[in-house]
ZAMARGU-4260 file (C-alpha; in steps of 0.2 Angstrom, whole numbers, plus 5000, padded with zeros to 4 digits):
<rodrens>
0) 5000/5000/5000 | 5009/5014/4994 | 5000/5033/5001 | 5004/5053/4989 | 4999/5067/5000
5) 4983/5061/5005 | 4978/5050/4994 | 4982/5030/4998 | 4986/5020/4982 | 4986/5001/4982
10) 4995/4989/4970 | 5006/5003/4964 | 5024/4999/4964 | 5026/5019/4962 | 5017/5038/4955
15) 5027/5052/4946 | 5026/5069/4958 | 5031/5087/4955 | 5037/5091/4973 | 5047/5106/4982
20) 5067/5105/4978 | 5074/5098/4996 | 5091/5097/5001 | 5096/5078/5001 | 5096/5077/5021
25) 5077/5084/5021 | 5071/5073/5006 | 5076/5056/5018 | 5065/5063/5031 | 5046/5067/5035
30) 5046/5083/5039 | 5059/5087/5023 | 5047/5078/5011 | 5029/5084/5017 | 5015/5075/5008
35) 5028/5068/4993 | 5032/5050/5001 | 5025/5033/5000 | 5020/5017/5013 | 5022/5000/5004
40) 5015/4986/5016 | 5022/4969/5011 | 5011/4959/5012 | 4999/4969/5002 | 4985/4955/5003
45) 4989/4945/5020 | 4980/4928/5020 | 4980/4916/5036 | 4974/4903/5045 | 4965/4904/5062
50) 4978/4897/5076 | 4991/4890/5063 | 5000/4905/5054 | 5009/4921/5059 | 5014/4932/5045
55) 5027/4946/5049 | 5021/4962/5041 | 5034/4974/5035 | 5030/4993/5028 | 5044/5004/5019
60) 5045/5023/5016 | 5054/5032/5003 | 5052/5046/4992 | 5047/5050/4977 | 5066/5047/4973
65) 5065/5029/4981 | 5077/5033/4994 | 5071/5027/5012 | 5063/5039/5023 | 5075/5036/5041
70) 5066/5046/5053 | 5050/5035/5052 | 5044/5028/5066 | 5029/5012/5061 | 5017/5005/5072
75) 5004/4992/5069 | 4985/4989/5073 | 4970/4977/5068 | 4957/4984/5067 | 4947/4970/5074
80) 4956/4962/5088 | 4942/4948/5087 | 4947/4940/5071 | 4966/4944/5068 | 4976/4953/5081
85) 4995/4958/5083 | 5007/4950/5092 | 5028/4954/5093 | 5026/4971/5088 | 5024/4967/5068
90) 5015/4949/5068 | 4999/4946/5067 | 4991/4929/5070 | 4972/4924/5066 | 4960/4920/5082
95) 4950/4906/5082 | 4931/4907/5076 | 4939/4922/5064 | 4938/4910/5051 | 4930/4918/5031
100) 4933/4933/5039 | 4942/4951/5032 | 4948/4964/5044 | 4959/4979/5041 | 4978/4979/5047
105) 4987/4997/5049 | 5003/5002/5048 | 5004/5021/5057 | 5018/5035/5058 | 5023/5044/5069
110) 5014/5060/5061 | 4997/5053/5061 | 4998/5046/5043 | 4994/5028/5040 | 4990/5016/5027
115) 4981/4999/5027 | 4979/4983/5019 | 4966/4967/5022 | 4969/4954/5028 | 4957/4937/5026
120) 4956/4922/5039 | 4954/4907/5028 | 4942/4892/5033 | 4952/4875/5036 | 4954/4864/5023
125) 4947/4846/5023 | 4957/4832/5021 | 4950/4826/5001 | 4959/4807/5003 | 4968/4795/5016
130) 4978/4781/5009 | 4987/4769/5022 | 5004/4762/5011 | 5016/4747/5016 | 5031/4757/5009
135) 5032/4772/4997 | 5023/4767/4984 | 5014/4750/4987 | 4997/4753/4995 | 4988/4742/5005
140) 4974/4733/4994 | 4962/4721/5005 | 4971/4720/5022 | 4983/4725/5032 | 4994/4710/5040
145) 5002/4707/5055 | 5004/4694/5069 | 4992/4698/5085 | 5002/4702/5100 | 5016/4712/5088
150) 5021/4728/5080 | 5021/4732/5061 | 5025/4750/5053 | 5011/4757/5044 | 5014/4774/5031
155) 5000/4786/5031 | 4997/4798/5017 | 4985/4813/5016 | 4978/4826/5003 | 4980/4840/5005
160) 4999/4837/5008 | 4999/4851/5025 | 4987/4843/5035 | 4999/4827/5040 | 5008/4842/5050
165) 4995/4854/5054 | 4982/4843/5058 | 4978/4832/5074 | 4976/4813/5070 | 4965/4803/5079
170) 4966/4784/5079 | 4954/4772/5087 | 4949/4754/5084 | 4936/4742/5091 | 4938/4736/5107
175) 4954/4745/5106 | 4963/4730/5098 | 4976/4742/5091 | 4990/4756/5098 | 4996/4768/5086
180) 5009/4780/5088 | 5020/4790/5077 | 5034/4781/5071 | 5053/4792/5077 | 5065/4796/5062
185) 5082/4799/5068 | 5090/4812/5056 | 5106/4803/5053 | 5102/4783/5055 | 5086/4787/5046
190) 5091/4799/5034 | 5088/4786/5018 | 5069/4785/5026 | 5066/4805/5029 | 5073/4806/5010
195) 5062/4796/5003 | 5046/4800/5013 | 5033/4807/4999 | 5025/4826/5004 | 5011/4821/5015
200) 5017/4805/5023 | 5021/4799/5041 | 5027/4782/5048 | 5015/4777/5061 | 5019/4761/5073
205) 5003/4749/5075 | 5003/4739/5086 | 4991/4723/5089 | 4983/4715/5105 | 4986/4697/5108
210) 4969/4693/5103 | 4961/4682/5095 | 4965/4682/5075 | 4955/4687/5061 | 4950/4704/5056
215) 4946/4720/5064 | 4946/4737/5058 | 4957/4752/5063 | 4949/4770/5059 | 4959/4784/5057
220) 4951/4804/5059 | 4957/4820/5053 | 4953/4837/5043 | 4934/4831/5045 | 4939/4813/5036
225) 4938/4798/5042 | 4947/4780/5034 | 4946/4762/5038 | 4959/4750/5039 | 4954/4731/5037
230) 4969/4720/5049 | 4971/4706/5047 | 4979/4696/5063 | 4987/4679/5061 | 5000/4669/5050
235) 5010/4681/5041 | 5023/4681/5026 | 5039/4683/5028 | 5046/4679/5011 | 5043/4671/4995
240) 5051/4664/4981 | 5041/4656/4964 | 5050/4639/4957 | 5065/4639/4970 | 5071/4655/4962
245) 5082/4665/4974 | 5071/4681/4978 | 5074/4695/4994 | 5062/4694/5006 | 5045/4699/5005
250) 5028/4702/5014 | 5032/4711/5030 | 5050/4720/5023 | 5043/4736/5016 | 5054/4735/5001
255) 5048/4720/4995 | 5043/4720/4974 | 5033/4711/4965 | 5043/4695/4958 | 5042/4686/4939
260) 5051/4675/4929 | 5050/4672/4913 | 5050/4653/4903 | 5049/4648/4885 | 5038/4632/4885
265) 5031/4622/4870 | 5015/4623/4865 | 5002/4609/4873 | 5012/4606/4886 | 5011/4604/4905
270) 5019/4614/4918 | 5020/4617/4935 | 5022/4636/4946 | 5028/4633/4963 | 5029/4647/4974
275) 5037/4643/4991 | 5035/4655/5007 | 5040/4658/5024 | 5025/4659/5034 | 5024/4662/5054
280) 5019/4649/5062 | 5024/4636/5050 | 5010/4624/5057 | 4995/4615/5048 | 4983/4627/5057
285) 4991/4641/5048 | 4990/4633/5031 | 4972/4633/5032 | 4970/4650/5038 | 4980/4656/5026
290) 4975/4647/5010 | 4960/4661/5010 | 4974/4675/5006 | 4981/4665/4991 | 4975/4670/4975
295) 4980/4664/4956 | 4978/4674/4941 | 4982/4669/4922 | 4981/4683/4909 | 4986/4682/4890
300) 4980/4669/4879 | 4992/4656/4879 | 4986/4645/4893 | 4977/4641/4906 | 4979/4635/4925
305) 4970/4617/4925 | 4970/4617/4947 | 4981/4623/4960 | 4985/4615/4977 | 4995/4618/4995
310) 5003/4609/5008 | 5020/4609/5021 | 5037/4603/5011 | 5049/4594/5021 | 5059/4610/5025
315) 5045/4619/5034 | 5039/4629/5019 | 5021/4631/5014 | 5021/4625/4996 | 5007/4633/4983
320) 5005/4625/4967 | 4996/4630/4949 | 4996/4615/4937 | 4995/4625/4922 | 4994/4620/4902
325) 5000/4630/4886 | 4988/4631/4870 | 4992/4627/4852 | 4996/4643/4846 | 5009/4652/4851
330) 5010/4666/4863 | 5013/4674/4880 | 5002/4671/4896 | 5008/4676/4914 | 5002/4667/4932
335) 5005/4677/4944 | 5000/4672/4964 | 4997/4684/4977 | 4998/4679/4994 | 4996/4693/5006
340) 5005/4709/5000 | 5018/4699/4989 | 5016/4695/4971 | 5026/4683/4960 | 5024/4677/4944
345) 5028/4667/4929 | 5029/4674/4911 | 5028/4660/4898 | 5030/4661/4881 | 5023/4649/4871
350) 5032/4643/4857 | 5031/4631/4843 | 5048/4622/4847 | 5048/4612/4832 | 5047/4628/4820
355) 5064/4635/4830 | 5078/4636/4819 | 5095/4626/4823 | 5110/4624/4814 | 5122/4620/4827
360) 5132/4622/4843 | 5151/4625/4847 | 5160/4625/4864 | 5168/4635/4872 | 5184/4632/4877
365) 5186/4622/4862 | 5201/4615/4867 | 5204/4605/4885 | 5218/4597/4892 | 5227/4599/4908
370) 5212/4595/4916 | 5213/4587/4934 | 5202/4571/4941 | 5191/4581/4954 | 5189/4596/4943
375) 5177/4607/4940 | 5178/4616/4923 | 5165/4629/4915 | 5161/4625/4899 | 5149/4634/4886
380) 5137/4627/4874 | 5135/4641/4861 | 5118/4639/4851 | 5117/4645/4833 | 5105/4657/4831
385) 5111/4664/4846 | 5092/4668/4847 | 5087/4648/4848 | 5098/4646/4864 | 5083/4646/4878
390) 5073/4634/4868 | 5087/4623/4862 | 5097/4622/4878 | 5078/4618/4885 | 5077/4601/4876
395) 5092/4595/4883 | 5094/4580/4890 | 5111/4577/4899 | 5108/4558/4901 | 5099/4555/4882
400) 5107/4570/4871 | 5127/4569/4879 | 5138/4552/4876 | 5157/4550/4878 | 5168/4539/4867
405) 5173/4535/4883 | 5164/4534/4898 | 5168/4536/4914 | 5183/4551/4909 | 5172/4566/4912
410) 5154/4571/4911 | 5145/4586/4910 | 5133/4595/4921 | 5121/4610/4923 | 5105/4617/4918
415) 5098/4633/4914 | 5112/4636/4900 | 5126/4635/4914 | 5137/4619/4913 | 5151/4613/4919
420) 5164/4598/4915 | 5169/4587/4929 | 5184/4576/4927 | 5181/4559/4933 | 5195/4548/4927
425) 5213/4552/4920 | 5212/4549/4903 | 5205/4557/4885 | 5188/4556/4878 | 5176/4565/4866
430) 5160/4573/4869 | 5144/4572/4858 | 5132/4581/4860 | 5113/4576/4849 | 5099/4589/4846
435) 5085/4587/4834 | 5096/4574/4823 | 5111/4584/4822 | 5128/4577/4834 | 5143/4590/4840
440) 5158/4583/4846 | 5170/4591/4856 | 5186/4581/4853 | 5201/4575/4864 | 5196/4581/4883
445) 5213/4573/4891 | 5211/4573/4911 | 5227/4572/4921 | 5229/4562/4938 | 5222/4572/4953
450) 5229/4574/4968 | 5229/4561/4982 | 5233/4574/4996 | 5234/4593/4999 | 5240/4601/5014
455) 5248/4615/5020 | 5263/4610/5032 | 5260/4613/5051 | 5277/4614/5055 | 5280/4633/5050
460) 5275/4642/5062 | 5258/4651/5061 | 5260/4666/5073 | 5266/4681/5065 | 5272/4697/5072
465) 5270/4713/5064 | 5281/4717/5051 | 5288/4698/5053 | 5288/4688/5038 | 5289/4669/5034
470) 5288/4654/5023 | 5273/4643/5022 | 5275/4629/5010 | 5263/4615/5006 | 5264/4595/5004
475) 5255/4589/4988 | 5254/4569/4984 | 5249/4563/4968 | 5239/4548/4961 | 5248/4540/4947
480) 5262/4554/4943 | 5282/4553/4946 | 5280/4572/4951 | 5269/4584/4959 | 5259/4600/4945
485) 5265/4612/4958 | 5256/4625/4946 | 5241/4619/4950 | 5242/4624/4967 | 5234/4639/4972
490) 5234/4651/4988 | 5222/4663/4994 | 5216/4675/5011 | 5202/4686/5013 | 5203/4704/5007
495) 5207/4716/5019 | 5216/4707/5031 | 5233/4712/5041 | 5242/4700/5029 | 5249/4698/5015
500) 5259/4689/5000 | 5278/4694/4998 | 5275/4684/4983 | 5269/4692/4970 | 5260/4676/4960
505) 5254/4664/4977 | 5256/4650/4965 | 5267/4632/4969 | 5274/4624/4985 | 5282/4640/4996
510) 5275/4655/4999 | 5280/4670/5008 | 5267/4678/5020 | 5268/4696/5029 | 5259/4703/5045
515) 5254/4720/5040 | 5250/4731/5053 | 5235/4730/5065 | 5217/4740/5067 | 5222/4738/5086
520) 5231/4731/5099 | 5223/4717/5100 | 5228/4700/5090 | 5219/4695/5075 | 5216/4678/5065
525) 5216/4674/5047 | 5213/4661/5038 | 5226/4653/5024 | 5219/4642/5009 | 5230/4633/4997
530) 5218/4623/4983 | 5224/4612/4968 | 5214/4620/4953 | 5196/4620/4953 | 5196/4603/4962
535) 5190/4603/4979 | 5207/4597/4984 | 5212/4609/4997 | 5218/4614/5015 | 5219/4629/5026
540) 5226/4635/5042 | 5227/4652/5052 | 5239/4662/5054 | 5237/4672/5070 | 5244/4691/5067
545) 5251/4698/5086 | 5255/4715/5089 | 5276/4720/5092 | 5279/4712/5108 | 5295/4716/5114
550) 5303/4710/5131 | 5316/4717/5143 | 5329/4711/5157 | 5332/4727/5164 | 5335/4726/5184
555) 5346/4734/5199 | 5348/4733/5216 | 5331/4738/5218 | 5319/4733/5205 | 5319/4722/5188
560) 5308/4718/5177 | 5292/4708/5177 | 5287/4695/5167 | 5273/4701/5152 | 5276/4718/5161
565) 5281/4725/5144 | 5268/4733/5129 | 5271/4745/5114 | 5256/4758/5111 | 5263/4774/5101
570) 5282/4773/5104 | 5281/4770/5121 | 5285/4755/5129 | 5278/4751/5145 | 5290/4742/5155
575) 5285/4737/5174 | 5295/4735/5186 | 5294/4728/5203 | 5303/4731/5219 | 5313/4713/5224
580) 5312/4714/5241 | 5293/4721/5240 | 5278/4718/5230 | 5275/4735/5223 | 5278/4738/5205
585) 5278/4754/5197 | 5274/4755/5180 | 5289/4764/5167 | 5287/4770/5152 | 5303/4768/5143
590) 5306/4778/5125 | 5322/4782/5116 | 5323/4795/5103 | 5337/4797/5091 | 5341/4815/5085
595) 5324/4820/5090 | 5316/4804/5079 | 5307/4790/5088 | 5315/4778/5074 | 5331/4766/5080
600) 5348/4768/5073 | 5359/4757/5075 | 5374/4764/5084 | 5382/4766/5104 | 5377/4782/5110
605) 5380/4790/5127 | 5366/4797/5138 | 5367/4815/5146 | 5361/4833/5144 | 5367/4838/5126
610) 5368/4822/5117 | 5358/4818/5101 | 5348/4804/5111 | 5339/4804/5128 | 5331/4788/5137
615) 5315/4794/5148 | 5305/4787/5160 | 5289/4790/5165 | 5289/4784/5184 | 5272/4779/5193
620) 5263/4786/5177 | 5266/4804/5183 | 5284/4813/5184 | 5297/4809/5170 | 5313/4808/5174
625) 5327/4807/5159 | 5343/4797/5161 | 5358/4807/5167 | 5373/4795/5161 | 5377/4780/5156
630) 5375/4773/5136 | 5364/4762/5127 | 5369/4753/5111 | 5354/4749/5098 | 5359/4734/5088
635) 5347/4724/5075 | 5340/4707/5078 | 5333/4699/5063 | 5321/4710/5060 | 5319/4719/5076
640) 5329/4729/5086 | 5336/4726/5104 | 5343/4739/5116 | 5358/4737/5125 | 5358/4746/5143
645) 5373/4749/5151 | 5373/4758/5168 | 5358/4768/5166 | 5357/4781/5179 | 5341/4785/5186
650) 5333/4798/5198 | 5321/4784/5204 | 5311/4790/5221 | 5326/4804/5224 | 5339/4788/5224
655) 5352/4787/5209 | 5347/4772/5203 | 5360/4763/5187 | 5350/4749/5176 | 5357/4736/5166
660) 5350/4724/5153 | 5341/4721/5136 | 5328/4726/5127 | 5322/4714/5112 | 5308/4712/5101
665) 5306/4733/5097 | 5299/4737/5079 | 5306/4751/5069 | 5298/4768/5071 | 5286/4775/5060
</rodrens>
């Protein structure tokens, strides 16, 4: 709202006036400018709701050059307290029972000049829909499911989006079967949640009476809506899978997905769907309560499903079954199952197999020798067409269609399209395989003896320090051959295990291993494989990695050393000694630093004030002491370090106290 002399002007962003010529300083203030200013309230068309909103109302005055005016002073009013009043000084809030209501809202100077805008208190909305979803974007169809006596999350959407925040909700059930409560998001462990939530969602927790099962409605109230939930209490689904396939669990995971597989199947043919699930409590009671939520569907015009059945398999799982047949024309035809909230499916296409061109199939490799009794070596069958693989690959029949100019030497195995040649026998062979009247022969397979034995010796030692290396070597015994294949052999650990190979290539008898540092103090175990090809000849052992364990035999009159008194942790070694005629013990950190570097060189150095190396101790954990005299020699021992001590003079307890001794076992500083 924007005010000339004495006439107020709304919606104008500005007016062109002749005015009085003013110095600059009177032109920014109200007695300088007399009647040529205007008062812009923002907003110009204020619109709230009653008890939700506060709007901040700001008002600007400038002259007709748009500079602001600085000496004004605004104050603000309603001119109906009853319906919207001001709070804060410049906020104004709606009141409760103002709603469809207009009142005036002023914004006054100091000079008596004011200007005004209206603002309207608008009615609440309604909620227009309520949807209860199982996850994001799966909504509930016929019932909800959970066991009695336990908790299930439940997403709750509402339209308009606001109301999920602005409105209370009411939940209330028969016989109050059902507690609901908001579901908690934490920020950061929930943060994948909160990110997907759609606008006018929240996670609510139900949670279900141990009554007796069957179902019962849960009712939900806000915005002047009201929505049902059908529950159904008893056995639930916990996963799913059609035809054995591997599938993640389904049912009560809220990310589960409807499941299909597709087949190629002849025409007039018979074929079974098996859909297997996980079902709480696995009992026959529960198959029979649960046979109501199972539904099969067929769509498409390529078959039908002739009758279905149930029962228990010998693992636990509840076992539904469509016997299904294909038509005499070709086509595709899904069946699909639903059982609770999870879907799976079959998509079959039918297909005249005799009309499905074939000219041949080749191998891959094409050439195999070298190949060792126990072995498992994958082969493929490449169908030509390419596009006549499913259907081809589907006739076969390893028993029928596969023979072996000598048996007993290999055989081949698989399904699906995957296959694999196992070596049986040492010797050499060829394999045919017939299709539709057509042979392929994959020529000269030659098999090599297998191992009689495998195993990694037990006599190398298998606890490693860190930074220590050694040599593991392994004991291979043949069947029927002068001399061991040591290329064969094959050794492995675990990714991301303190150890490693020296070797670059862990193939053949030795190897060299190599404890690698540790994520703490603490010793760690890992596991060592050696393995004769793809056989399942093979052996393992651990290796147990230690941290650096060095040990001391530093004493004096007073105090030596005691036994597994001695840790490293940072540079420090903590060395404890006891008293020999007492049984105290103070502990003593001991560290040696070598022109100011914790790292050991080798080398005789004399201890005092002003030489490149000092030797401190840290006595009872509290006051450290450095040696005054005496020397140290540091000499290497394999691939450690020991430190000679030789008159080590002490203030121990305000005695001079001289040390004599070794410590062994020290890694090189970092």
């Amino acid at each position: 709202m924007k005010r000339n002399l004495n006439k107020w002007v709304a919606g104008l962003s500005g007016l062109v006036l002749a005015s009085s010529l003013f110095s600059c300083k009177d032109k920014q203030t109200l007695a300088g400018v007399g009647n040529d200013y205007y008062i812009t309230i923002t907003p110009s068309a204020p619109k709230l709701r009653a008890e939700l909103d506060t709007i901040a109302m700001t008002c600007a005055v400038r002259n007709v050059d748009g500079e602001d005016i600085k000496d004004a002073v605004v104050s603000w009013s309603s001119e109906d307290e009853k319906i919207v009043k001001v709070i804060e000084g410049n906020k104004i809030v709606a009141v409760k029972g103002g709603e469809g209501k207009e009142v005036a809202i002023r914004a006054s100077l100091q000079n008596g000049r004011y200007a005004k805008v209206t603002a309207t208190v608008t009615k609440k909305a309604n909620a227009s829909g309520i949807t209860f979803f199982l996850n994001e974007i799966t909504p509930v169809k016929k019932y909800f499911y959970m066991p009695a006596g336990e908790k299930r999350d439940l997403l709750l959407a509402v339209t308009p989006a606001a109301l999920i925040a602005e409105e209370e909700i009411e939940w209330s059930s028969q016989d109050d079967v059902f507690k609901v409560t908001k579901k908690v998001l934490d920020p950061e462990k929930d943060s994948d949640i909160i990110k997907d939530l759609p606008q006018g969602a929240a996670w609510y927790v139900v949670e279900a009476k141990p009554v007796p099962l069957g179902v019962y409605t849960l009712n939900v109230k806000l915005a002047g809506k009201t929505q049902s939930l059908s529950v159904k209490l008893g056995p639930t689904l916990k996963a799913a899978v059609v035809n054995k396939e591997i599938q993640p669990q389904l049912g009560l995971d809220p990310s589960f997905k409807s499941f299909e597989k597709s087949e190629a199947i002849d025409i007039l043919t018979k074929h079974q769907v098996e859909v297997y699930a996980d079902v709480t409590p696995n009992t026959q009671e529960a198959l029979d309560q649960i046979k109501g939520d199972v539904v099969w569907e067929v769509s498409g015009g390529g078959g039908i499903i002739e009758q279905t059945d149930s029962s228990i398999d010998p693992s636990g799982k509840f076992k539904f079954v469509a016997h299904v047949a294909s038509g005499s024309t070709e086509g595709n035809f899904k069946v699909s199952c639903t059982l609770q909230e999870a879907t799976v499916g079959v998509i079959f296409s039918v297909l005249n197999f005799k009309t499905i061109p074939f000219e041949g199939i080749s191998f891959a490799p094409s050439v195999i020798t070298g190949f060792s009794v126990g072995e498992h070596l994958p082969i493929r069958l490449l169908v030509i067409p390419r596009s006549s693989t499913a259907v081809i690959l589907g006739e076969l029949d390893l028993e029928k269609d596969v023979t072996y100019s000598t048996p007993g030497i290999v055989e081949l195995q698989g399904n699906d399209g995957v296959f694999s040649l196992r070596a049986l026998a040492t010797g050499t062979t060829d394999m045919t395989i017939t299709l539709r009247g057509k042979s392929f022969t994959l020529k000269n397979i030659t098999t090599l003896a297998s191992p009689k034995s495998l195993s990694i010796d037990n006599s190398t030692p298998n606890v490693l320090m860190v930074g220590d290396e050694v040599d593991w070597r392994a004991k291979l015994l043949m069947e029927g051959a002068d001399k061991p294949d040591w290329t064969k052999v094959h050794w492995s650990i675990d990714k991301n295990v303190p150890l490693e190979f020296v070797t670059k290539n862990p193939v053949g008898e030795v190897v060299r291993l190599k404890a690698l540092d540790l994520p703490s103090n603490e010793p760690v175990k890992v596991e060592v494989r050696a393995q004769y090809g793809k056989s399942d000849r093979m052996d393992k052992r651990e290796m147990t990695i230690v941290p650096v364990q060095p040990s001391a035999t530093l004493s004096n009159e007073m105090y030596e050393t005691k036994q597994s008194g001695i840790r490293y942790s940072g540079g420090l070694y903590d060395i404890v000694l006891k008293a020999k005629d007492a049984q105290q013990s103070i502990p003593a950190n001991f560290r040696v630093k070598v022109a100011g570097s914790d790292k050991f060189e080798e080398g005789v150095y004399t201890v005092g004030n002003g030489t490149e190396i000092s030797v401190r101790w840290s006595i009872g954990g509290g006051l450290i002491k450095e040696a005054e005299s005496g020397s140290i020699s540091i000499e290497k021992d394999g691939s450690k370090y020991k430190i000679v001590v030789n008159d080590l003079t002490l203030d121990v307890a305000g005695k001079k106290i001289k040390f004599t001794g070794t410590v062994t076992g020290l890694a090189r500083g970092k």
